[in-house]
C-alpha positions, -999 to +999 in steps of 0.1 A: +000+000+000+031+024+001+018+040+033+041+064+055+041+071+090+017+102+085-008+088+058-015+058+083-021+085+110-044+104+092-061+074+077-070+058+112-087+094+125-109+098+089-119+062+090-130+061+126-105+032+134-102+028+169-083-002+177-049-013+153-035-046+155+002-050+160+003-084+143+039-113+143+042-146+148+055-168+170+091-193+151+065-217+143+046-190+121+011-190+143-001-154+141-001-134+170-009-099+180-014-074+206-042-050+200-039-006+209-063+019+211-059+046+178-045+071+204-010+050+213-003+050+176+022+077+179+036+057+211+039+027+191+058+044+157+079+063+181+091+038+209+073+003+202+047-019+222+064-038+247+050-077+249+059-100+274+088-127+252+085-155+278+044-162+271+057-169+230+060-201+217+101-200+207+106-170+227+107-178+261+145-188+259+160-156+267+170-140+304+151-110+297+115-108+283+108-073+276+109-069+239+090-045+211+073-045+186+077-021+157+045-013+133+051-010+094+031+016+082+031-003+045+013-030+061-017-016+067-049-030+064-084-028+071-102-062+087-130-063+070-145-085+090-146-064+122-174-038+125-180-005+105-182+018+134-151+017+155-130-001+128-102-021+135-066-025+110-036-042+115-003-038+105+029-063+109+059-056+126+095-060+134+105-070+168+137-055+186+151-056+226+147-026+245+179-010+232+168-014+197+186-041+185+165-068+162+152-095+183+168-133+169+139-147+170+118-124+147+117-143+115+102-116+093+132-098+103+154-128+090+138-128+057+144-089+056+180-096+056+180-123+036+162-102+007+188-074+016+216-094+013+206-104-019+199-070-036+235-062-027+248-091-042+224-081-075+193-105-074+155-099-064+140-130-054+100-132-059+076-157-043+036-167-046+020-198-024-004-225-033-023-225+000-041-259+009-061-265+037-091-286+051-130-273+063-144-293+088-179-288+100-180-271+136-198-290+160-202-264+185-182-264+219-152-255+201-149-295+195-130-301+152-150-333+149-128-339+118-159-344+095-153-329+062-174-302+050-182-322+017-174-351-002-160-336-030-127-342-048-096-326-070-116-294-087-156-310-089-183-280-085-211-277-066-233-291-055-212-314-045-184-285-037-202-268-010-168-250-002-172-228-033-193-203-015-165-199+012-134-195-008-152-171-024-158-149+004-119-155+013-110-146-020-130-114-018-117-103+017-087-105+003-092-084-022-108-056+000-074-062+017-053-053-013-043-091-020-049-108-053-055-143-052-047-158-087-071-191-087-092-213-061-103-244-063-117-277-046-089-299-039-083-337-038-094-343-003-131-342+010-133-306+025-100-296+013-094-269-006-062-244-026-060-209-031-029-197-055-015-162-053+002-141-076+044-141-069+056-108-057+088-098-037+095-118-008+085-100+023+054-090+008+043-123-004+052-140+031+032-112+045+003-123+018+005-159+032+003-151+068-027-125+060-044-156+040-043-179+067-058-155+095-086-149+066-090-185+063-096-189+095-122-160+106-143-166+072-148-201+076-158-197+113-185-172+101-196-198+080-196-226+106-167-245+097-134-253+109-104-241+091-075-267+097-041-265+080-023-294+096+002-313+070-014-349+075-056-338+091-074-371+082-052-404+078-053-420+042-061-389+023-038-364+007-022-340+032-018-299+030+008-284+010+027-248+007+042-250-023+063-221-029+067-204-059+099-185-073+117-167-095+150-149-097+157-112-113+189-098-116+197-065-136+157-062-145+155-096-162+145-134-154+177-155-152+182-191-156+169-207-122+197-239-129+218-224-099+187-217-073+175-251-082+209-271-078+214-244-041+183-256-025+181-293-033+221-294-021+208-281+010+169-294+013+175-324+043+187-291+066+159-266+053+134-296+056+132-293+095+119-254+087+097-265+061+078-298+076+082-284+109+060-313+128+062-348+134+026-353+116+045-335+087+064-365+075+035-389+072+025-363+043+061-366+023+064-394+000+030-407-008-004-390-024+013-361-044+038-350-023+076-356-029+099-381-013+130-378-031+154-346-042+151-342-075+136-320-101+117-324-131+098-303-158+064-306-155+063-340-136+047-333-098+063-364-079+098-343-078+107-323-052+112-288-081+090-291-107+089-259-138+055-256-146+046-250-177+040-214-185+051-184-206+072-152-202+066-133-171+047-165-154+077-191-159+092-199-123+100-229-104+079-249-079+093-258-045+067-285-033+078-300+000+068-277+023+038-279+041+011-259+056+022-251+087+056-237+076+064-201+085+062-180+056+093-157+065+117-186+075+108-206+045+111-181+022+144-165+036+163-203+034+150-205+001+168-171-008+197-186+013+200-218-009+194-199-040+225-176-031+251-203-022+236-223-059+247-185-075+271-186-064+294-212-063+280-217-100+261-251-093+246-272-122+217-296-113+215-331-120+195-343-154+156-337-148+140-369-136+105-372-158+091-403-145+065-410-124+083-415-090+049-429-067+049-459-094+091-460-103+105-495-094+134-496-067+159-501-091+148-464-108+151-450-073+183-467-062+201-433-076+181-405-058+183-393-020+153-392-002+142-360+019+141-368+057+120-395+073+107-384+102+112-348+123+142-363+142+162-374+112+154-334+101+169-324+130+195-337+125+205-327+085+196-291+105+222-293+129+248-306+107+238-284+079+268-255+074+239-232+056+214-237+081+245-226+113+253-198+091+221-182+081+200-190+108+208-178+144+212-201+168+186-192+193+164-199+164+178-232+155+178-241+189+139-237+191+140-263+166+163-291+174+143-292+205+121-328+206+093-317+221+082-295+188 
């Protein structure tokens, strides 16, 4: 939106906004925020609004807990959901200690730097999401019953779609929001469901994702349902994916993606903790359309990199491991990451792998690695992984390792 400090003042007094939403997240990417009245606005652009650390998942492991959050004025949003009268907006933010200094554990800091570091070294990375997630009916009592809100499957209509009229009002929120959603459709599973978005640069698109998801959430609970996007929600049907979209500009123009394709899949097992950050996550990998083994492909969706086919401007690569419950800012920052050390130290990928790999014999596998198993064997490709103990800090990665995640 390209708002200053000023324009978001003078917005919130001609629009009757009374309370603003300081919105982060947690490591883990679960959306949190603190909400102000419109008159500590100056307070908050001026000094910050101190939160209490030690009552955030990830954050607690610090001796002090005092930190602050920092609004971005070009963040702003009205929630259209909220009332009219006495409106309410929200606006991300940075997270710093009392002195100022960033806060280790702010991961849309992290991908800050990791899209600065980039620009100086020439490149603009760009990102979009294909969004999948699950409705379940609401039973009342605050009780997910687990019972799909249909029966329908991979892009039927109504009437057996009855989740059309919903990701239509998502869609259209998001629009009110300034967010575009490219396509939506009725996924494979019963109840489950994909929104795609149009690629933008990084810290806007992982701020995209994160808006999408509280959305999500407060749309389908108007409509009595359940948003869930758990990797794995209902055993024997196809889990809930982020796949990650990307391109890479440097001097105004596309460039070959060769380099960011060989960077990440050189460094995958470590990233693959970040990505599939939950036990449940690696019952999803390796079975019903999502990849097992690290390797990419052009158009075949059993590798882990796929290049969809498209023209001009909308010719990227597809990143299809992570899951739902991956935080946007750390998964797009180890993506810029990989891509950097594939730049370069000039890597070359392996031949394409075209095949079918759900129905490839053992011998046609025999060649290709497989992503990580289970969270502990993710954990540890993380800890050993020389990208992963450079770029990420280690209170951060500590939050991680940890078994009880």
């Amino acid at each position: 939106m390209n708002y200053t400090k000023e324009e978001v003042k003078q917005f919130v007094e001609e629009e009757d906004v009374k309370f603003i939403r300081l919105a982060f997240t947690d490591v883990f990417g679960k959306a949190k925020n603190v909400s102000i009245m419109a008159s500590e606005l100056d307070r908050a652009f001026r000094e910050g609004i101190a939160i209490d650390a030690w009552a955030v998942a990830g954050f607690e492991d610090f001796p002090t807990s005092d930190i602050f959050l920092h609004p971005d004025p070009d963040t702003l949003a009205i929630l259209p959901w909220r009332p009219e009268h006495g409106r309410v907006v929200r606006m991300y933010c940075s997270i710093t200690w009392p002195d100022g200094t960033p806060f280790p554990c702010d991961t849309r800091s992290l991908l800050v730097r990791a899209a600065a570091e980039a620009a100086e070294k020439g490149y603009t990375f760009r990102f979009g999401t294909e969004q999948e997630f699950y409705l379940f009916r609401d039973e009342g009592e605050n009780e997910n019953t687990k019972i799909p809100y249909d029966k329908a499957g991979y892009m039927d209509i109504g009437p057996d779609d009855k989740c059309e009229n919903i990701r239509r009002e998502i869609c259209m929120t998001l629009e009110q929001m300034g967010i575009f959603p490219e396509s939506s459709h009725h996924e494979e599973g019963p109840g489950q469901n994909e929104i795609d978005f149009r690629y933008c640069e990084a810290l806007k698109a992982a701020d995209d994702a994160m808006t999408f998801r509280s959305v999500v959430h407060a749309i389908a609970n108007r409509n009595g349902a359940i948003a869930d996007f758990s990797p794995k929600p209902l055993p024997g049907k196809p889990g809930s994916s982020m796949h990650i979209n990307f391109s890479v500009r440097s001097g105004g123009k596309d460039i070959s993606l060769d380099p960011v394709i060989a960077g990440i899949m050189a460094h995958i097992r470590g990233m693959s903790l970040f990505f599939n950050p939950l036990e449940e996550s690696y019952e999803r990998l390796g079975g019903l359309m999502a990849p097992g083994y690290i390797c990419w492909a052009r158009e075949n969706r059993s590798a882990l990199i796929r290049i969809p086919a498209a023209f001009g401007k909308y010719q990227r690569g597809e990143l299809r491991s992570p899951d739902a419950m991956a935080n946007p800012y750390l998964a797009f920052a180890l993506v810029i990451y990989a891509g950097l050390a594939g730049l370069e130290a000039g890597l070359v990928p392996e031949k394409p792998v075209e095949g079918n790999l759900y129905r490839a014999s053992e011998e046609a596998l025999a060649g290709l690695e497989r992503l990580p198993g289970s969270r502990a064997e993710a954990a540890e490709a993380a800890s050993g992984s020389s990208l992963i103990r450079k770029c990420i800090p280690e209170q951060l990665l500590n939050v991680f390792l940890r078994e009880d995640n």
